[in-house]
NUDO-852822 format. One record per residue (C-alpha): residue number from 0; x, y, z. Coordinates in steps of 0.05 Angstrom, whole numbers. Layout:
# NUDO-852822
NUM  X  Y  Z
...
***
This chain:
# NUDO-852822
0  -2980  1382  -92
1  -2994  1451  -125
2  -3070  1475  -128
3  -3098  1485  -189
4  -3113  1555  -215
5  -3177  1595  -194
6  -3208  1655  -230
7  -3239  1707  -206
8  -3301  1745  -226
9  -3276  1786  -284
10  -3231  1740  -315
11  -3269  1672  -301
12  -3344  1697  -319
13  -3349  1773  -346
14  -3288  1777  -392
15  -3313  1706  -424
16  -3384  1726  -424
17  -3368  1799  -457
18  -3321  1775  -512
19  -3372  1723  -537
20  -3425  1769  -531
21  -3385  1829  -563
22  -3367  1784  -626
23  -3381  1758  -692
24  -3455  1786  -698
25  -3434  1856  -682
26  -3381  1869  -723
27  -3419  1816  -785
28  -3484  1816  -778
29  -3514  1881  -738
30  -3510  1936  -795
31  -3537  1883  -834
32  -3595  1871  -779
33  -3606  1943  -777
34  -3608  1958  -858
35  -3655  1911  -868
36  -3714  1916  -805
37  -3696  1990  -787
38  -3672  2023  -729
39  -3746  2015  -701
40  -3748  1941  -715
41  -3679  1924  -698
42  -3676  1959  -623
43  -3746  1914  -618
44  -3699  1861  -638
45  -3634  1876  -595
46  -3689  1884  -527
47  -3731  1820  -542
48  -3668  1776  -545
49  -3635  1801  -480
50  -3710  1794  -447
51  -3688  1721  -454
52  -3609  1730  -443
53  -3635  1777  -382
54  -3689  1740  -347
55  -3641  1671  -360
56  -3583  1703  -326
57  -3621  1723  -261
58  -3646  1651  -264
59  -3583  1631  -264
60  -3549  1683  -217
61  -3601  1661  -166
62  -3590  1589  -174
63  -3520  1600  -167
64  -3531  1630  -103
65  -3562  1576  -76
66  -3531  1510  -100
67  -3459  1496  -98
68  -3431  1499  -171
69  -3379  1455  -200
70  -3364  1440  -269
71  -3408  1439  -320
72  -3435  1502  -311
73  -3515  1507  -339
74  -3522  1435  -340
75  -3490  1417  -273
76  -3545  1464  -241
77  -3614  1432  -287
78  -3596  1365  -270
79  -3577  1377  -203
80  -3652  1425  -205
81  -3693  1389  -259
82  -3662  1317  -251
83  -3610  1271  -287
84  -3656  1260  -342
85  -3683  1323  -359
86  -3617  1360  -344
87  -3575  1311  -387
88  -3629  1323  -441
89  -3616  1397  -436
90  -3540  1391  -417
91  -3527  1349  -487
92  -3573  1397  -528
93  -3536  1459  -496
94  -3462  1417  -510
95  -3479  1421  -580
96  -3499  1485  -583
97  -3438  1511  -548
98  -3396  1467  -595
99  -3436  1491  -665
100  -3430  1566  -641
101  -3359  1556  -641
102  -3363  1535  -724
103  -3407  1605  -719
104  -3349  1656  -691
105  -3304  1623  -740
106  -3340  1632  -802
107  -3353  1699  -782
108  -3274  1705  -779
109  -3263  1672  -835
110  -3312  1721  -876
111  -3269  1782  -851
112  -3209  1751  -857
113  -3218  1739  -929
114  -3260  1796  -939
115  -3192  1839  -946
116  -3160  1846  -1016
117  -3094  1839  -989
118  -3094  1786  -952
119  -3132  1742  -1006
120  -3084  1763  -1056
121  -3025  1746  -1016
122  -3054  1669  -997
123  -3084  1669  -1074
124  -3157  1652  -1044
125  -3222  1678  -1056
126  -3283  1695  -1013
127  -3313  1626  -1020
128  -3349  1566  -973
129  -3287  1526  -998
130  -3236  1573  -978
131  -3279  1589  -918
132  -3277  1511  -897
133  -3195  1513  -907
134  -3185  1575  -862
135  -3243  1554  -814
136  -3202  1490  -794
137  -3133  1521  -786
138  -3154  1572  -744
139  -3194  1510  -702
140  -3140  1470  -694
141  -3090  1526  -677
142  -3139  1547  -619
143  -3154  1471  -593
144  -3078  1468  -592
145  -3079  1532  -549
146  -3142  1500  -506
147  -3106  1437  -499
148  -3041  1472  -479
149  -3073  1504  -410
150  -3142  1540  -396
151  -3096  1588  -360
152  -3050  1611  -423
153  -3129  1619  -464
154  -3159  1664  -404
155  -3098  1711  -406
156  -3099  1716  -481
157  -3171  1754  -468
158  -3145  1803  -437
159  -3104  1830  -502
160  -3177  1815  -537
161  -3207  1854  -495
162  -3172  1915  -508
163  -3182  1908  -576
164  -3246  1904  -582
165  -3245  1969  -537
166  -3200  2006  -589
167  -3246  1976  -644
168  -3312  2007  -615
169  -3274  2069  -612
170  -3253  2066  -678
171  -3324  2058  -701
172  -3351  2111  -666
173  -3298  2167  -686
174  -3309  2144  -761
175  -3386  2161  -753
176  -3359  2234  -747
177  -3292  2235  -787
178  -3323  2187  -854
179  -3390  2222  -869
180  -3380  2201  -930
181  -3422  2144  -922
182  -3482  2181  -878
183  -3559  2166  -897
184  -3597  2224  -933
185  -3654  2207  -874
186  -3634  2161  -816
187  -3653  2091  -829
188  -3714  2080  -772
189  -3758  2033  -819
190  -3745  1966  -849
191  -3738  1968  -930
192  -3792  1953  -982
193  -3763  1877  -989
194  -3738  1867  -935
195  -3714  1797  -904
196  -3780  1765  -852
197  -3774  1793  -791
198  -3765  1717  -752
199  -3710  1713  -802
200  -3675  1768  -780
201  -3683  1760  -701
202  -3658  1686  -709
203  -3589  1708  -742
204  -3588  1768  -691
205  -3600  1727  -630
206  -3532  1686  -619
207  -3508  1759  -599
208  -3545  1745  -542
209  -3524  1683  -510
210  -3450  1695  -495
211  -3462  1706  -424
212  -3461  1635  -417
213  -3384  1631  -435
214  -3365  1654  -361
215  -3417  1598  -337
216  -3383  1545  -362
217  -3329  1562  -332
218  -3368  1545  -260
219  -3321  1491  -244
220  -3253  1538  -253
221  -3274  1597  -208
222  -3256  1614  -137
223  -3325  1636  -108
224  -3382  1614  -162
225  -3439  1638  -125
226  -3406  1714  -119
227  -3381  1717  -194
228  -3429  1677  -239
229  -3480  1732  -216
230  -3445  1800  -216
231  -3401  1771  -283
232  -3463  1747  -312
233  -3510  1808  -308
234  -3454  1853  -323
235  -3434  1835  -384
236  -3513  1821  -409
237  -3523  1898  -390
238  -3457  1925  -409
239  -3470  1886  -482
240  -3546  1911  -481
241  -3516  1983  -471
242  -3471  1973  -534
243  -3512  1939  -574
244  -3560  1995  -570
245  -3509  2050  -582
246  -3477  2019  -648
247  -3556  2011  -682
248  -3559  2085  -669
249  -3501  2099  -695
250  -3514  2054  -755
251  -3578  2078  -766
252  -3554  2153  -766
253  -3486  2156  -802
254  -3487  2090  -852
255  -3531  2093  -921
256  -3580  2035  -913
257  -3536  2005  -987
258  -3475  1994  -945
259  -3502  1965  -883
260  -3550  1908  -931
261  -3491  1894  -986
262  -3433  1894  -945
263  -3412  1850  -887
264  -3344  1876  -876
265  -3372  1961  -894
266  -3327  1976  -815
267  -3271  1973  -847
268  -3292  2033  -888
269  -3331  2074  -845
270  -3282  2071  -782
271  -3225  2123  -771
272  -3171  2070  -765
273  -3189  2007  -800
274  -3131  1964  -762
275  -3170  1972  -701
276  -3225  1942  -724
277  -3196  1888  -766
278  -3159  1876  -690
279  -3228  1870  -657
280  -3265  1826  -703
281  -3212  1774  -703
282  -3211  1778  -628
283  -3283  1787  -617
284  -3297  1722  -662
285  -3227  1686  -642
286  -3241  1692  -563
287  -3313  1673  -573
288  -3292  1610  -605
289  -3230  1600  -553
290  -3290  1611  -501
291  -3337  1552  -533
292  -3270  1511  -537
293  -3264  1518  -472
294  -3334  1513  -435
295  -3364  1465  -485
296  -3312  1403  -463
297  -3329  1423  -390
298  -3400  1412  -406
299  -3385  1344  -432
300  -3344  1328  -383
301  -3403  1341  -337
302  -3443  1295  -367
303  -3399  1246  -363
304  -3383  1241  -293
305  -3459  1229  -284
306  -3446  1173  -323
307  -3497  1198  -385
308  -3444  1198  -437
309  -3392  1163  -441
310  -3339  1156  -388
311  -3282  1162  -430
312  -3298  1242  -435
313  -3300  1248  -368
314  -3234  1237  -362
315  -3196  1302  -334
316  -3107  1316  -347
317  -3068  1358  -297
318  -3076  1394  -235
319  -3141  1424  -265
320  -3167  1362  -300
321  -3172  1386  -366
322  -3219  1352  -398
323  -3174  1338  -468
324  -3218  1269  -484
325  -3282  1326  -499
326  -3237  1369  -526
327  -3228  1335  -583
328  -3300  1309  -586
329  -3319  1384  -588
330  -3275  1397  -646
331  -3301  1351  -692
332  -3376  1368  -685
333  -3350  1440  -689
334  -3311  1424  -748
335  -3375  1392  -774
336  -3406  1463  -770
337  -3349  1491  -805
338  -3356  1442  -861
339  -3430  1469  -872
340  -3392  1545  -884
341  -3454  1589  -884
342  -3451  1632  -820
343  -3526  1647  -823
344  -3548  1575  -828
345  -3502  1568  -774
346  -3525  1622  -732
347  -3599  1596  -738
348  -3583  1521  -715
349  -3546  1555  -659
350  -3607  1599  -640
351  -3653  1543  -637
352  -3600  1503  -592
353  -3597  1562  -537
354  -3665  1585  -544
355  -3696  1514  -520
356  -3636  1512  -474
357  -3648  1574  -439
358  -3730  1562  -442
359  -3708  1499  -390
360  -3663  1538  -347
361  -3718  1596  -332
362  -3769  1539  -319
363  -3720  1503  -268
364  -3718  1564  -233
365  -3789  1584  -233
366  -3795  1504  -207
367  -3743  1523  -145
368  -3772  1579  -134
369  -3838  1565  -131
370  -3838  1493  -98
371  -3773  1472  -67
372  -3765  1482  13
373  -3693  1476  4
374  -3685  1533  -50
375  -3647  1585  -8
376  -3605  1640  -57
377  -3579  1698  -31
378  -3594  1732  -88
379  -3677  1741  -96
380  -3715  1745  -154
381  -3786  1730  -162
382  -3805  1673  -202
383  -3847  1704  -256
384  -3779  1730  -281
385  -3777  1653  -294
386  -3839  1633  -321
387  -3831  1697  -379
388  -3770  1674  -391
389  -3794  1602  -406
390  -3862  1622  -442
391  -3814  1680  -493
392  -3764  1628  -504
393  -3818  1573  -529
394  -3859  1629  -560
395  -3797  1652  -596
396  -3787  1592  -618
397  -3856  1568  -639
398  -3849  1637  -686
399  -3780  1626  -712
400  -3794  1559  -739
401  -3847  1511  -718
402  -3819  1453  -742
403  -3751  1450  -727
404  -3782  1473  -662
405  -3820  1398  -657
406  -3749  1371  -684
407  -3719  1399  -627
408  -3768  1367  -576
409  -3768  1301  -600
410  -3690  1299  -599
411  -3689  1328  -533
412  -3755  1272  -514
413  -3714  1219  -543
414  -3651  1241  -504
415  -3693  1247  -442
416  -3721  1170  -444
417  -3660  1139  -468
418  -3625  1177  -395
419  -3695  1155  -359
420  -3683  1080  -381
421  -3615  1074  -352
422  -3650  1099  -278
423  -3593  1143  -252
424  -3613  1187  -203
425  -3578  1240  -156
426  -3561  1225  -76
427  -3597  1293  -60
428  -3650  1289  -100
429  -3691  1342  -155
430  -3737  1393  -161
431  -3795  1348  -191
432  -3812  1320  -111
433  -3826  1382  -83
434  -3867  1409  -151
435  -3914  1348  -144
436  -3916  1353  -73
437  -3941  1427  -81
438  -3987  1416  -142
439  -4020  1358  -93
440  -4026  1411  -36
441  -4061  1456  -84
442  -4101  1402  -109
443  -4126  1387  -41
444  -4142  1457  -26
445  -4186  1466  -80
446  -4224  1398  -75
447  -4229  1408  -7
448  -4271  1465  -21
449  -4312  1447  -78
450  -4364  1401  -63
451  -4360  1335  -108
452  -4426  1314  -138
453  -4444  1242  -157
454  -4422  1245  -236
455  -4350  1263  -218
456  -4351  1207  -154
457  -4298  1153  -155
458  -4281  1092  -108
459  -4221  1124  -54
460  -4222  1054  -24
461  -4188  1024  43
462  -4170  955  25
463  -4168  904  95
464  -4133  852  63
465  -4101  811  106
466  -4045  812  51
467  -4032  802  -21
468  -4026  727  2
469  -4081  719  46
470  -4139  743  -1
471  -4112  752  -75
472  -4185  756  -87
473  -4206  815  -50
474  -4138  847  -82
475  -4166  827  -153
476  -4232  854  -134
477  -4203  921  -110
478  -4163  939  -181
479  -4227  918  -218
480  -4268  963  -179
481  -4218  1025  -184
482  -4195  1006  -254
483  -4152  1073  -280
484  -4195  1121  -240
485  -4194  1113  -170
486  -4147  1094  -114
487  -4135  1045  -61
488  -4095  1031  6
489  -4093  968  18
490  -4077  945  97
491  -4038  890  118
492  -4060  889  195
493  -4016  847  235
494  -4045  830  304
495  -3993  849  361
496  -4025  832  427
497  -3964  851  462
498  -3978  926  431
499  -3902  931  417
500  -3894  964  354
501  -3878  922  296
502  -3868  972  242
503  -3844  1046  253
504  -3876  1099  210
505  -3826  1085  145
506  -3833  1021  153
507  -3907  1017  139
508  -3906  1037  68
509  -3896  966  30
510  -3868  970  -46
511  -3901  918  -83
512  -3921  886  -151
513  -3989  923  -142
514  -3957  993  -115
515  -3917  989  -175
516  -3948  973  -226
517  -4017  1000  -209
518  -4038  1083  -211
519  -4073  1095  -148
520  -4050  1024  -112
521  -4019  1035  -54
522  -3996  986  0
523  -3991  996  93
524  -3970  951  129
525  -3988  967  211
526  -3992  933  267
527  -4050  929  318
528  -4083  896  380
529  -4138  883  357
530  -4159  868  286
531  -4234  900  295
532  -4214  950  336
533  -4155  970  283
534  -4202  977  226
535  -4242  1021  265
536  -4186  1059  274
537  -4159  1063  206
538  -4227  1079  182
539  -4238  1134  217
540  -4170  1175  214
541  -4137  1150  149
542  -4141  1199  92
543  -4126  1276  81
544  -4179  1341  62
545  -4195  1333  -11
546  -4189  1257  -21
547  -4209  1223  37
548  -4235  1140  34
549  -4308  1140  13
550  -4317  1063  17
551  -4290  1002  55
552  -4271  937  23
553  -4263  872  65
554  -4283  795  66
555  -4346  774  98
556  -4326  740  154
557  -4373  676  147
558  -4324  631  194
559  -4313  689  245
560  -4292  672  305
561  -4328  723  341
562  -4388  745  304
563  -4422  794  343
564  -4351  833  346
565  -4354  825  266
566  -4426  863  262
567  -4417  921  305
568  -4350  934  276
569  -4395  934  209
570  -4447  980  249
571  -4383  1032  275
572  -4366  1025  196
573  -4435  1046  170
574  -4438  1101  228
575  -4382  1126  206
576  -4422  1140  138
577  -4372  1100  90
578  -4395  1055  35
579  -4384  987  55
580  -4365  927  6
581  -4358  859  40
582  -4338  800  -12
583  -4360  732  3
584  -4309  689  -49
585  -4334  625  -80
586  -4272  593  -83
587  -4296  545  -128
588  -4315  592  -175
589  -4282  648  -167
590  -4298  703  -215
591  -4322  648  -269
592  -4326  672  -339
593  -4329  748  -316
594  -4393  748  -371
595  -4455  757  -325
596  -4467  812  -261
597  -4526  809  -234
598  -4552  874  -184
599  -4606  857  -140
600  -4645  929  -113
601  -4712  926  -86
602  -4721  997  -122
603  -4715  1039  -59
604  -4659  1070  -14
605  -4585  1099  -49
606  -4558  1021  -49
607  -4582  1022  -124
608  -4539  1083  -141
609  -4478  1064  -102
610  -4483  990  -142
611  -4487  1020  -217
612  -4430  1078  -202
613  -4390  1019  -180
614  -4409  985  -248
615  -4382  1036  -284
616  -4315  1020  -254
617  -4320  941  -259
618  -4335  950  -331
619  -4274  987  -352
620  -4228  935  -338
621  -4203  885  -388
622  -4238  828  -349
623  -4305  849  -343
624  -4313  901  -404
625  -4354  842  -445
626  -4399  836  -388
627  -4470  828  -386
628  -4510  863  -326
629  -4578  851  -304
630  -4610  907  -260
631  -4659  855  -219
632  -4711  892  -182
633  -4756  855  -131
634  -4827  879  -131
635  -4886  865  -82
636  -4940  896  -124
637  -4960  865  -188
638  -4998  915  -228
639  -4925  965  -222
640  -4888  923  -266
641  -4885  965  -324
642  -4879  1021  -279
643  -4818  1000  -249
644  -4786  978  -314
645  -4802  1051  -347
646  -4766  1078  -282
647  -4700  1034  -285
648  -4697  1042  -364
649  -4695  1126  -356
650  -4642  1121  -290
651  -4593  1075  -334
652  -4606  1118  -387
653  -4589  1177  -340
654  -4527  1136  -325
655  -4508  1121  -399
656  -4509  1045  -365
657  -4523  991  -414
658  -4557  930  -367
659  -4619  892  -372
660  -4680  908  -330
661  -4720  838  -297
662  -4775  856  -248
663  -4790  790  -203
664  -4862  792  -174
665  -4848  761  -106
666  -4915  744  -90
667  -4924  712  -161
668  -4860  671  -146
669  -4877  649  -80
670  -4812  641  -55
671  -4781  674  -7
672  -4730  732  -21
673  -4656  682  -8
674  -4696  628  -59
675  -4706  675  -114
676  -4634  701  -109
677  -4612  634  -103
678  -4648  614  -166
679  -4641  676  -212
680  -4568  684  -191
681  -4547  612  -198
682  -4500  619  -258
683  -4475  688  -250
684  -4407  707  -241
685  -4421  765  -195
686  -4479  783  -154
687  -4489  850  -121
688  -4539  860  -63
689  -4553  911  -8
690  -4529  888  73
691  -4590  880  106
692  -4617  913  166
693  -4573  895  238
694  -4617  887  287
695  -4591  897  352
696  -4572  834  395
697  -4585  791  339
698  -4518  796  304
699  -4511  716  305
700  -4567  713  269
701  -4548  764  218
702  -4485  733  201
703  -4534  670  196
704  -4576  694  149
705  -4516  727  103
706  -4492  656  106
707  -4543  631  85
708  -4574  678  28
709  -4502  661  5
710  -4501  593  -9
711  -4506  567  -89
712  -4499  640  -107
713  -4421  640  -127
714  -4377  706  -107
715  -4423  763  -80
716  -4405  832  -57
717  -4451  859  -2
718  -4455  939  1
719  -4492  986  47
720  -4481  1059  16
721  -4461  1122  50
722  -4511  1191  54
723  -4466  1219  -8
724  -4517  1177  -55
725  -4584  1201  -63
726  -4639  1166  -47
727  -4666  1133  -105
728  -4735  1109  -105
729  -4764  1069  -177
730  -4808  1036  -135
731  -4887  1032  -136
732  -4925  1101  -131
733  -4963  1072  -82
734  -4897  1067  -39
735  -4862  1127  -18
***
């Protein structure tokens, strides 16, 4: 079986690239550009369109290096950098582009073509859109024909192009000296009284810029991508730069400023041998257009294969897989451009197309470059070339024309979702894991430094479990408390007396409803051999610089088997200076009507500012955000009472807290302390209370009395805070 046919660096990337970039605007559109801005203006012009084209092919050069490139040329490397999604986004955006600047070099043929007396007498036309739109689809189907015939019959055809345009430029440059019939009393170096906006005239200029991406495309067709997309690439951008500048000088110095503004076709005037020129133009603009015929299908066919459009354009014919089913896709949105017949309306929809396109492919690389630990190119450029790139192109953009600047987002947003909803994803992988991963580590770094104070505090909460099965309710209690702001891991601790391991390290991360469908929820599973001893453990290694666990959620163990165990693991806990929530669960009534919290605080201590921060949190979720919350404050002293009230009122205040203040006299009441909670708390749906003091050796009776300040109270959460809340004191003056 034959191989297929391989180019090389000058025929597969920099003859493509020159011809393309050395085409219709040049020989159409560049006296014009210069007439109307001035030389001044229009070398600002020429240099601020290859910043993009330049900084855009070094991004691309040094991707190339890195990444192995097959078809599909710009878009294979985004998606395979910025993702499926994002790169088909791009990809599609840059297909049309490709495929509309193809309607572009015709046009620009078409005007020359029929811009000569002769030839318009002999076919009996006229210099008209109509006659334009006639011409403009011969020519397009006579070059898909040649396209669909063999790449290999198109890329020799450049060659004879090539030296045309060569004897063209030549041309132009001896007639500067030989026809001075046409020189400027003064050079023109400043724009004209009323002249054209200057975002005007950089947005029909700027297509001259982006036919280095012709020799791309061709990324799948090349012997040795990652040698010639970068030497082809930058070549041709600096050898058109060079020439660019040259012919504004020239214009600017030996054409009257009337000729260059009034006359598209004023080279077939001022050159020595008009043939020449006539010889360039049609191959500048004919090979440009052969070059989108043949890279824009490839793009498609890209796409395709990654299943984003449809299959039947991925389809290839031959030894080289020609990609004929795009071919023909790509010729009727071309045709559409030809249809519209106005080169610079043309030429504008084509800037916007490349500008966004190119904006993406500097930010991919700054994204590599910056984050990836598998970006590797041979050939090094530092990433701000990147970001300048990205921030010109949208700046450019936001200048040229704001709106169809939003257009172009949205399309590209809408294209972007549509690829997200159908999940495909690459076997290797994007860019986007190792950008979080570095934006986290520089996260950390900083918060790790910066000391958090209590308005910016939020739960980071280690969830013991015992499964989503075991204890729904300490689950449901966990997302309420966190709401959208803070995080949790929750534990499912499997006791393994044998101390084999259950679960290897990968193995521990469990994907679940709640990981899922919850920020911040995130689900272990691990094994231990003891169940005390491996919440001791956890508790004191999980977590990373920056966001480490600040609090401890778990069930109060009122049937523990081993009580004593229970409360010292609670003392370790409360050593280990961790906020401590332990639920006992009425299962009876469960959260009730989620109406009614009640806080009990004896006024004293940092228990009172870890329970209203933690109300904050409760209250933003759907459940509880009706809720009605009593700040209860015991008080031994009677004559405080107003005191105290004044106190609480300015904290919640403090706290932009809405809850209502009750001060219980205990030694009006009577009672003792668990019969006043017991009767003030009978009917609320959640009571909050402080752990009281361990004593040591009487655990039993700790867990007793828990048990029993519990009972006719419904669900309560018992907390004990950590040294990061400041001691609070509303209390009696009397008491300090």
């Amino acid at each position: 079986m034959s191989q297929p046919k391989k180019f090389g660096t000058f025929a597969g990337v920099f003859t493509p690239s020159i011809l393309t970039i050395l085409g219709v605007i040049m020989y159409m559109r560049l006296g014009w550009v210069v007439g109307e801005a001035g030389l001044i203006a229009a070398i600002g012009i020429i240099i601020l369109a290859h910043i993009i084209s330049v900084t855009t092919g070094l991004s691309i050069s040094s991707i190339a290096t890195d990444k192995k490139i097959k078809t599909g040329g710009l878009y294979y490397m985004l998606s395979r950098s910025l993702g499926l999604p994002m790169g088909g986004a791009i990809g599609i955006t840059l297909f049309v582009g490709t495929a509309f600047s193809i309607a572009l070099y015709i046009i620009g043929f078409c005007e020359n073509f029929l811009g000569i007396g002769l030839i318009r007498d002999f076919l009996g036309l006229e210099l008209s859109i109509n006659d334009i739109r006639i011409i403009g689809t011969i020519v397009i189907i006579i070059l898909v024909i040649i396209a669909f015939i063999s790449t290999s019959i198109a890329i020799k055809i450049q060659y004879f192009i090539l030296a045309a345009i060569g004897l063209s430029l030549i041309s132009i440059f001896a007639g500067f000296f030989i026809n001075t019939g046409y020189n400027p009393e003064t050079p023109v170096l400043f724009s004209r009284e009323v002249s054209k906006p200057f975002v005007l005239i950089f947005a029909i200029f700027f297509p001259a810029a982006t036919g280095f991406t012709a020799g791309v495309a061709m990324s799948g067709d090349l012997k040795n991508p990652k040698r010639s997309i970068p030497i082809g690439t930058l070549g041709a951008i600096i050898t058109g730069l060079i020439i660019y500048i040259l012919i504004a000088f020239g214009f600017a110095f030996f054409v009257n400023r009337d000729l260059l503004v009034s006359d598209y076709n004023f080279l077939l005037k001022i050159a020595w041998f008009s043939p020449l020129v006539i010889a360039g133009i049609w191959g500048a603009t004919l090979s440009s257009a052969l070059g989108g015929i043949l890279g824009g299908p490839r793009i498609l066919q890209a796409i395709s294969k990654d299943k984003i459009t449809p299959k039947i354009f991925s389809k290839g014919h031959g030894k080289n897989k020609e990609p004929r089913n795009a071919l023909i896709f790509t010729f009727l949105i071309a045709e559409i451009g030809i249809l519209i017949g106005d080169l610079d309306i043309i030429a504008r929809l084509v800037t916007m197309f490349f500008i966004a396109a190119y904006g993406f492919i500097n930010l991919a690389y700054a994204l590599e470059s910056w984050a990836s630990t598998d970006f590797r190119p041979s050939l090094k450029v530092s990433k701000w070339i990147g970001i300048i790139g990205f921030i010109i192109s949208f700046a450019v953009m936001f200048k040229l024309d704001t709106i169809a600047m939003i257009v172009a987002f949205v399309i590209i947003s809408a294209i972007y979702f549509i690829i997200k909803k159908k999940e495909l994803s690459l076997d290797f992988g994007d860019v986007w894991e190792s950008v979080w991963t570095s934006v986290i580590r520089a996260i950390l770094n900083k918060m790790d430094k910066k000391e958090l104070d209590e308005r910016n505090w939020r739960p980071n909460i280690i969830l013991f479990s015992g499964g989503t099965q075991a204890r729904p309710h300490l689950i449901q209690l966990g997302k309420y408390l966190v709401a959208q702001q803070g995080f949790i891991s929750n534990f499912d601790l499997i006791e393994n007396k044998s101390a084999e391991i259950l679960f290897p390290k990968h193995r521990q991360i469990l994907s679940d409803e709640d990981s899922e469908t919850h920020q911040g929820f995130f689900t272990r599973r691990q094994e231990c051999n003891d169940i005390y001893q491996g919440i001791e453990i956890i508790a004191s290694t999980y977590g990373f610089p920056g966001i480490e666990p600040n609090t401890i959620l778990m069930g109060w163990a009122k049937q523990s088997k081993e009580p004593a165990r229970f409360v010292n693991m609670i003392k370790y806990l409360i050593d280990l200076d961790l906020n401590i929530l332990m639920l006992n669960y009425d299962k009876k009534r469960g959260f009730g009507d989620c109406k009614l919290i009640d806080i009990w605080w004896r006024g004293g201590g940092n228990n009172g500012n870890l329970a209203l921060s933690l109300i904050k949190f409760i209250l933003l979720s759907n459940d509880w955000r009706d809720a009605t919350v009593r700040l209860i404050i015991v008080n031994p002293v009677i004559d405080e009472r107003k005191y105290l009230y004044r106190n609480a009122r300015r904290l919640l205040d403090y706290l932009r807290l809405e809850a209502e203040v009750k001060i219980i006299n205990i030694n009006i009441k009577q009672k003792s302390i668990y019969e006043i909670i017991q009767a003030e708390s009978y009917n609320s749906d959640l009571t909050i209370m402080g752990i009281p003091e361990i004593e040591k050796g009487n655990e039993n009776k700790f867990v007793e009395r828990i048990n029993n300040l519990c009972k006719n109270v419904g669900t309560v959460i018992f907390i004990k805070s950590s040294s990061y809340f400041k001691e609070q004191n509303i209390g009696s003056r009397k008491r300090k």
